[in-house]
C-alpha positions as CSV (number, residue, x, y, z in Angstrom):
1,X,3.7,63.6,141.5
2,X,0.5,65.3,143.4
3,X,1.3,68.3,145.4
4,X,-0.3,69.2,148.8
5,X,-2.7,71.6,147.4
6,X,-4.2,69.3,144.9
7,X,-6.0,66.6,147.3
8,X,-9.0,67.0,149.1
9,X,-9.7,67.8,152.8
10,X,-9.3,64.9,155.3
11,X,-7.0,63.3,153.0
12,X,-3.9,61.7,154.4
13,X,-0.4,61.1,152.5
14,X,2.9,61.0,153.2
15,X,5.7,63.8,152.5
16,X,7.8,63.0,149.0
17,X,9.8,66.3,148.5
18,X,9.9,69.9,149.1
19,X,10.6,71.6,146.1
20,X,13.5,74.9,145.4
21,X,16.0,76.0,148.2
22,X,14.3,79.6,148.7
23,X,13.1,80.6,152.0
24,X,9.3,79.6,152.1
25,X,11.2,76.0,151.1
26,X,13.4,76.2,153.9
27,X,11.0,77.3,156.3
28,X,8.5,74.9,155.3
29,X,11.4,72.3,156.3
30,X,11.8,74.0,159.0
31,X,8.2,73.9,160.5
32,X,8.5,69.8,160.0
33,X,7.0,69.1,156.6
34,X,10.3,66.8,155.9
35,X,10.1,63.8,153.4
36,X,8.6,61.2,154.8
37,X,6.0,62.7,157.9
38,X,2.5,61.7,157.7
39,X,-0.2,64.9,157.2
40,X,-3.6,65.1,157.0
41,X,-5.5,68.2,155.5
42,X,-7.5,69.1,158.4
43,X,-9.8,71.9,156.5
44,X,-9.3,74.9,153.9
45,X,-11.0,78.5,154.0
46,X,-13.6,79.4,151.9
47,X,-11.7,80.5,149.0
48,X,-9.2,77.8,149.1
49,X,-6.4,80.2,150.6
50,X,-4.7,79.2,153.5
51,X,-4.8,75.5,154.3
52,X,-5.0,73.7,157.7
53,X,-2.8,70.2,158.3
54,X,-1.8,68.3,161.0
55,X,1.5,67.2,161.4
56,X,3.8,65.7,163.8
57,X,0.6,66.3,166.8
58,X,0.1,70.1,165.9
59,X,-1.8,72.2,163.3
60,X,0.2,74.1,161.0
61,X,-1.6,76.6,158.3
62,X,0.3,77.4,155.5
63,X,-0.5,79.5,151.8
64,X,-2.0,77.4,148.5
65,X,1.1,78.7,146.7
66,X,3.3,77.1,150.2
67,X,1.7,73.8,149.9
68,X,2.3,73.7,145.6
69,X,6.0,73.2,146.6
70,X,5.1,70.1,149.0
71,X,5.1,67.1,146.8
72,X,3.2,64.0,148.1
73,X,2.1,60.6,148.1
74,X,-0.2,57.8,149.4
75,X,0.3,57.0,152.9
């Protein structure tokens, strides 16, 4: 399984799993990355670190080492 921060920018795919049950996990639930939402890498900074998506109508940024534990797949 790809995770988010392995596919290029303007790429869209669907949620598959977030992975642990630690905080960043939970938050990252939390913020609305659940299985199954539709995102779209909107754009990354320079050196890669943080990322910009668009979920549910908003943009969220969130760390390289965040978006590892966001598997995904094709939309």
């Amino acid at each position: 399984m790809v995770s988010l921060d392995d596919i290029p920018v303007g790429t869209t795919a669907r949620v598959h799993d977030v992975t642990g049950a630690d905080p960043v996990s939970i938050r990252l639930l939390e913020m609305g990355l659940t299985p199954g939402i539709e995102i779209r890498l909107v754009s990354r900074a320079p050196f890669g670190d943080p990322l910009e998506l668009e979920v549910r109508g908003y943009r969220l940024s969130i760390r390289r080492h965040e978006a590892a534990l966001v598997s995904i797949g094709d939309c």
